[in-house]
N, C-alpha and C positions, 0 to 999 in steps of 0.2 A: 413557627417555621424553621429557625435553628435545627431545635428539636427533631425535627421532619429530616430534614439534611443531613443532619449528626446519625440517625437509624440508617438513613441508604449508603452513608461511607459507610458504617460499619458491616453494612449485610456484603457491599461491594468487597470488602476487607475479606470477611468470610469464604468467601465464592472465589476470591483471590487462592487466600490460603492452601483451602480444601485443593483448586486445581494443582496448586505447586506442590501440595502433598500428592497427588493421584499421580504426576510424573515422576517424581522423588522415588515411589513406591518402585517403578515400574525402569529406574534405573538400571544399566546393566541386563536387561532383557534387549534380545534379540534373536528373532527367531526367522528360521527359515522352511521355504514349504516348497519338497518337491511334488508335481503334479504330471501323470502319464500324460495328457495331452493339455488343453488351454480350454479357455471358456467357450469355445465352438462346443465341447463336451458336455451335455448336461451334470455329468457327473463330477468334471473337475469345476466343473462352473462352483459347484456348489461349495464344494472346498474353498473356493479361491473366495464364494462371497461369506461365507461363515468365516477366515481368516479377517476379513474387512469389516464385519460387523463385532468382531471377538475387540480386533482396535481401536475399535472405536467406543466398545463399553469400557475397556481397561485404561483410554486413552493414551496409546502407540503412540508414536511418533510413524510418519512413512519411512523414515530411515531405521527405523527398527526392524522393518519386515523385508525378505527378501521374497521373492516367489518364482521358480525357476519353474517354464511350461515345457511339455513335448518332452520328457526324460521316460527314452524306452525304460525296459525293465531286461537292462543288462548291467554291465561295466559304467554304461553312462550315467546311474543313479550313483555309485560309488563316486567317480567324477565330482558330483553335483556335492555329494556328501563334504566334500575335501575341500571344493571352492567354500562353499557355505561355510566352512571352519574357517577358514581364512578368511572371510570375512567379518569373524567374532562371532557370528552365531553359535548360542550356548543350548538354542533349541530345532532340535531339526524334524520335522512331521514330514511323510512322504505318504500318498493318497492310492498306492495300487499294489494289488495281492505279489505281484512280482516284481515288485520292490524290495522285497524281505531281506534274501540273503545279501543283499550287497549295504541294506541299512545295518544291519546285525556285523557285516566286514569295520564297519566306517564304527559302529560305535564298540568294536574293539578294538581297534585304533585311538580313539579319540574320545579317553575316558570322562573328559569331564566335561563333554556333551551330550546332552538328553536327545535321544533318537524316538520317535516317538510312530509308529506304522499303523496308518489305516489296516484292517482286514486280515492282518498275519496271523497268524499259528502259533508261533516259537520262541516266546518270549519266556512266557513259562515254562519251558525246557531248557532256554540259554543259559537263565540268571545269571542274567548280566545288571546290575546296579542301573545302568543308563539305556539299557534296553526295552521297551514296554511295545503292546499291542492294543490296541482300543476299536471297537464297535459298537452300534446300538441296537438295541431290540427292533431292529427296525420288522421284522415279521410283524410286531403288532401293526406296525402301521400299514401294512402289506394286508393284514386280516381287514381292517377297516374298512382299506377301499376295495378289498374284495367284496363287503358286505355292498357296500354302494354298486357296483357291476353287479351283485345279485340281482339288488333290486330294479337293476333299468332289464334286465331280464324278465322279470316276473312282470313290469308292465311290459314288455313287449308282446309276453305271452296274453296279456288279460288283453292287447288290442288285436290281439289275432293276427300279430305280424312275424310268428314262429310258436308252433308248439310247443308243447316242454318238452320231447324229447328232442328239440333244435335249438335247446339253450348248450350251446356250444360258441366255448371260448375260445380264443387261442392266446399264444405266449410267446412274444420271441424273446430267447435265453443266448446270452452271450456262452456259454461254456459248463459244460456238466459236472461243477464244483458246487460242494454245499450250501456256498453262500446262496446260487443262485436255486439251486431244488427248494431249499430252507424258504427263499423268496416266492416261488411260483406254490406251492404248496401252499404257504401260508396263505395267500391270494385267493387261491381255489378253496381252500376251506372256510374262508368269510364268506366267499360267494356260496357257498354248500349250506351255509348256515341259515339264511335267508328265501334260496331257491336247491332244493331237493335233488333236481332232475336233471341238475348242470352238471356238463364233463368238460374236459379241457383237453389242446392238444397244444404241443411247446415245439418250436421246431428254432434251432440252434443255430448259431451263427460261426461260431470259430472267434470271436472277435469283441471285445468291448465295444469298437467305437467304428463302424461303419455304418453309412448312412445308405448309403447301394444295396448294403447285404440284408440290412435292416430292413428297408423297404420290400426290398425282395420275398424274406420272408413272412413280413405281415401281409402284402396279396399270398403266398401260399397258401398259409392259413386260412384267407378270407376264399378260394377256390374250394377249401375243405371244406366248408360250411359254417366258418366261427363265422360268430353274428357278433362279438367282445373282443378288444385285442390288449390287452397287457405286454408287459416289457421289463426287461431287466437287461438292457444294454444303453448306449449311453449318446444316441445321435436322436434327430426327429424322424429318421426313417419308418420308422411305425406310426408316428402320432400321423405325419402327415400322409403316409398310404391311407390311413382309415379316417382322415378328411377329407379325402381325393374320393373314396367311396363311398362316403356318408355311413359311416359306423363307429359307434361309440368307443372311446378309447381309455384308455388310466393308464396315465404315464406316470413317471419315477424324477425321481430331483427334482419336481418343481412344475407351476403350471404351465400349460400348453397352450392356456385358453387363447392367448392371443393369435396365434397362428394358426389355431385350428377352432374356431369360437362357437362351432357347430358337433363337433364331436367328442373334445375333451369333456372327461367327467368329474373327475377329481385327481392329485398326487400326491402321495407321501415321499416323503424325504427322510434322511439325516442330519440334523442341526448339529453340526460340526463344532460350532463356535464353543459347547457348552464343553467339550473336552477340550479344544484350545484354553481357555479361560481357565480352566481347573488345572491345567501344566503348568500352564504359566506362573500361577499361585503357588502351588507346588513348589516352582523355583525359589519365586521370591520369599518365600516363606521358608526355606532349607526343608521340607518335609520329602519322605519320598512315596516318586511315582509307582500304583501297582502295574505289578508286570500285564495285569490285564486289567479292563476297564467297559463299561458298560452302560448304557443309560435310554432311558424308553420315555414312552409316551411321560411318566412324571415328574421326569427329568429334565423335560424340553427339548430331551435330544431325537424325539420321534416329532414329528408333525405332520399334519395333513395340509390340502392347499385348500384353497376358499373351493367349494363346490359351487359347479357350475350350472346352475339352474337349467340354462339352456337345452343341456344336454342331461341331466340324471333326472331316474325319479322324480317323482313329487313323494317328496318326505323323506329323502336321503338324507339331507341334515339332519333332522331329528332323531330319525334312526343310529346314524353315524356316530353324533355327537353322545347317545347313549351307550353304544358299544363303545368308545372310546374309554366313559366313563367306568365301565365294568374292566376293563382294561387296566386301568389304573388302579382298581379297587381286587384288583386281583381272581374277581368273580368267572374271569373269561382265560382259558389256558389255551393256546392257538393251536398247538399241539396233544391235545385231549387224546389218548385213547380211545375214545369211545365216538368221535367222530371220522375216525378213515379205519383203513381194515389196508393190508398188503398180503398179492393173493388170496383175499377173500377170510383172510383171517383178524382178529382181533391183534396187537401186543401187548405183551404185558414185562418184557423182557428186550433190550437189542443195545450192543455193546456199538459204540463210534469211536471214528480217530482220532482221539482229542490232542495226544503225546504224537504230533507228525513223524511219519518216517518216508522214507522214499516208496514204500509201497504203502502208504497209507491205511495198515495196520489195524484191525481194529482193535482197541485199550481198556474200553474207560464207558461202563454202566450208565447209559443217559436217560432209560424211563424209571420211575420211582412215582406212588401216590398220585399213578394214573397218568401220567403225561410224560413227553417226551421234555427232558428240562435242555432246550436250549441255553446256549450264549451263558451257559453257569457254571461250568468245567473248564471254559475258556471265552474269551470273549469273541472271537471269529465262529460262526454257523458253523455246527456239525450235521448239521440233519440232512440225511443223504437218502432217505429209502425211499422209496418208488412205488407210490399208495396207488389202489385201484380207483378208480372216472378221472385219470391222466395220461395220454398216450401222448410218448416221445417219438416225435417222427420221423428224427436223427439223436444217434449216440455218438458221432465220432470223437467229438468232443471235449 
C-alpha cells in the first residue's frame, strides 16, 4: 500500500513539475490580437477562438493575452498597435488585409516587437526583422468543399430536380482581391472536378462583413437561378438566405449547421492557432520568424467542418476525405492547367503581383510544371484571372 502511495506522490510530483516547467517556458510572452470587427463575424470569430485554443495548448495565462475587437483598418489599428506596446505585449497579430500599413508604421516604431499580419503582401518587400505576413493554403480547403457542392449537384440532377445544364452555383464575394478570386475559383474547380456541367456566378458585395448586403446578395443569385450558394464574406447573411429558401449552402470559418441544420453542407476554415503557436515558439526560443508563412491541409492549418449528412450527398465523406487525402499527398494541384482555360484558351505562362505596388503591377512568373503555384512566391493569394464557366455579375469592387 506504501508502495502504492509513494508512485501516485511521485507521478503527482511530475504533472506538478512538468506544469511549472510549461509556464516557466512561456515566461515573458505576451501577446496581442487585433481583430477588424468581434465574434458576431465568422471570420474574427475564428481568430479570436484559434487564439483561445493556441492558450490553452501552450498553457497562457488570460493575463497574457490581450484581444482588441472592432479596430477599423485606418489610424485606429496603429492606435491599438501603440496601446498593446504599452501594455508589454512583445507579440502583436492583427487579422484584416487593411491592417497592413499601419502594422508595418507600428513595427518600425517599435523594434523589438513581433508584428505578425494575417493576409498582407509586404513583408517580403519591407524586411523588416519584426515584420512578417502569414496565410494558409486554405484554397485546398475551398477545393474540398467545392467537391462536396459538386456532389449534391450531381444528385440533384440524378433526382430530376435540375438538369445539368442548371447546375448553377452562386458566390457572394466580399471584394475583387485575389484572396477572394483564389477563393471562389478554387471552390468552382472542386465542384468542376466532380460535376462537368457546373458554372458559377459571384455577385460582390463591397464589404467583409454585412449581414443585409450578404443576404441581399445570396436571394440575387438564388433569382439567377443558382441552385448552391458559397461565400467568401464574413456574416450569416447567405447561409441563412439559402435556409430561409431551402437551398444547399457552404459556408466559410466554421459550421452553420446549427442555424441552418437543413441547408448547411460542409465548411473549411483556417486554424489560426497553428501559426500562433509556432510565433510564439519562435519567441521563446530566440529563432527568427519568416517574412512569410504558410500552412494547409498537413499542417492543420486547413480544416474541414463535420459534414452534414442532412444536407450533402450520400458519400460526400468518403469522397471528401479521399480528395483531401490526395491533397496532402500532393497528387491534386487546385490550380492545374489543364483543368480551366481563360477565354477559351489553355496557360502555360501568366506573370502576378507578388512585389505589391500601388497599381498592382504584374512581377513575378506563377505557372511552372503545369500549374498555377499559388501562396509560394508569397504567402497572401495572387491568383487573380478570371477563368471561363464564372460570370461576375459586378466588378466594382
Amino acid at each position: 500500500m506504501k508502495k502504492i502511495i509513494m508512485l501516485v506522490l511521485c507521478a503527482v510530483a511530475v504533472l506538478s513539475l512538468a506544469a511549472c516547467g510549461k509556464k516557466d517556458e512561456a515566461k515573458g510572452i505576451k501577446i496581442g490580437l487585433i481583430c477588424l470587427h468581434d465574434e458576431n463575424s465568422t471570420y474574427d470569430k475564428n481568430f479570436i477562438d484559434a487564439m483561445k485554443e493556441m492558450q490553452k495548448e501552450l498553457g497562457l495565462s488570460d493575463d497574457q493575452i490581450i484581444i482588441k475587437t472592432n479596430i477599423d483598418e485606418t489610424n485606429a489599428c496603429y492606435e491599438a498597435c501603440k496601446d498593446l506596446v504599452d501594455h508589454d505585449c512583445n507579440i502583436i497579430f492583427a487579422d484584416s488585409f487593411g491592417h497592413e500599413d499601419f502594422m508595418i508604421q507600428a513595427a518600425k516604431e517599435f523594434k523589438d516587437v513581433q508584428f505578425c499580419h494575417a493576409t498582407g503582401t509586404k513583408a517580403h518587400t519591407e524586411n523588416l526583422a519584426n515584420y512578417h505576413n502569414a496565410f494558409a493554403n486554405i484554397y485546398e480547403g475551398r477545393y474540398a468543399a467545392g467537391v462536396a457542392a459538386g456532389l449534391k449537384l450531381n444528385q440533384m440532377i440524378e433526382e430530376g430536380k435540375i438538369t445539368a445544364d442548371q447546375a448553377v452555383m452562386g458566390y457572394v464575394g466580399a471584394f475583387t482581391y485575389a484572396e477572394v478570386i483564389s477563393g471562389y475559383t478554387s471552390f468552382y474547380l472542386g465542384a468542376k472536378s466532380v460535376c462537368p456541367s457546373v458554372t458559377m456566378k459571384v455577385q460582390f458585395t463591397g464589404s467583409w462583413y454585412d449581414e443585409t448586403g450578404e443576404k441581399e446578395a445570396a436571394n440575387a443569385l438564388l433569382k439567377k437561378g443558382c441552385v448552391l450558394i458559397s461565400q467568401h464574406a464574413d456574416s450569416m447573411g447567405a447561409p441563412t438566405a439559402c435556409e430561409t429558401a431551402g437551398v444547399p449552402n457552404v459556408s466559410y470559418n466554421g459550421s452553420t449547421v446549427s442555424a441552418c441544420p437543413n441547408t448547411f453542407i460542409v465548411s473549411s476554415r483556417i486554424n489560426w492557432s497553428k501559426y500562433y503557436a509556432f510565433v510564439v515558439n519562435c519567441v521563446k526560443e530566440g529563432k527568427a520568424i519568416p517574412a512569410d508563412w504558410t500552412g494547409g491541409f498537413s499542417e492543420g492549418s486547413v480544416e474541414l467542418s463535420a459534414i452534414n449528412d442532412k444536407a450533402a450527398a450520400p458519400g460526400t465523406k468518403e469522397k471528401v476525405d479521399a480528395v483531401v487525402a490526395d491533397l496532402k499527398a500532393g497528387k491534386i494541384k487546385v490550380f492545374s492547367t489543364d483543368t480551366f482555360t481563360v477565354g477559351g484558351a489553355k496557360l502555360d505562362t501568366y506573370k502576378a503581383d507578388i512585389d505589391t505596388d500601388k497599381d498592382y503591377t504584374p512581377d513575378t512568373e506563377v505557372i511552372a510544371d503545369g500549374y498555377f503555384h499559388e501562396s509560394e512566391k508569397r504567402s497572401a493569394p495572387a491568383f487573380d484571372l478570371r477563368i471561363d464557366g464564372i460570370e461576375l455579375l459586378n466588378e466594382k469592387y
